[in-house]
C-alpha positions in Angstrom: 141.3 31.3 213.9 140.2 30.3 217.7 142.1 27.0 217.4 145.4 28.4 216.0 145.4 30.5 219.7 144.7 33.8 218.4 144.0 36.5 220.3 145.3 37.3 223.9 144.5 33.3 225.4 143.8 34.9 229.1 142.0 31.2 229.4 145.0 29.4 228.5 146.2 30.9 232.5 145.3 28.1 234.9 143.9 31.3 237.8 141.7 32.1 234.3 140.3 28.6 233.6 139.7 28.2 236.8 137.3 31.3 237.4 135.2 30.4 234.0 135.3 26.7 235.9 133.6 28.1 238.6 131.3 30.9 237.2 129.9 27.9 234.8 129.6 25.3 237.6 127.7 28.0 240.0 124.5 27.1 238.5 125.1 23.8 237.4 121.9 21.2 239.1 119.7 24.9 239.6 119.2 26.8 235.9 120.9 24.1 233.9 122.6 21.2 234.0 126.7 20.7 232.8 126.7 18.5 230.5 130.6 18.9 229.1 132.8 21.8 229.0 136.2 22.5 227.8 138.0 25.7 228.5 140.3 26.9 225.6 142.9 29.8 225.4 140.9 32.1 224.1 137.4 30.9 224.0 135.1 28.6 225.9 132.5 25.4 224.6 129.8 24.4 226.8 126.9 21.9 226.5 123.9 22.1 228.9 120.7 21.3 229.4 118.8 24.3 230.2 115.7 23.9 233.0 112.7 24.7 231.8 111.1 28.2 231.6 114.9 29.2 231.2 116.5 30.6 227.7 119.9 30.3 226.7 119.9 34.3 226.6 119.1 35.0 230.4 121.6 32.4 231.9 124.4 33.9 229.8 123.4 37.3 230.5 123.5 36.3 234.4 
């Protein structure tokens, strides 16, 4: 259903993308490091390496 671009696709607006971008880059090198992302339409994958002491829940929550 994500990949046949349902759902209101606010990401597929370059001004959109761009925020996630930067709101996932903020703490790339301090709580995590990027790994890969691709911003979608209406939905977002990431893959990181999380520092340790860290869980996945508390950097998405931030």
């Amino acid at each position: 259903m994500l990949d046949a671009g349902l759902g209101a696709c606010w990401l597929g607006r370059s001004e959109m993308a761009a925020l996630v971008e930067a709101a996932l880059l903020h703490f790339d090198g301090g709580r995590y490091c990027m790994l890969a992302w691709c911003i979608m339409p209406n939905h977002v994958h990431v893959v990181a390496e999380l520092r340790q002491g860290l869980s996945l829940g508390a950097i998405v929550r931030s």
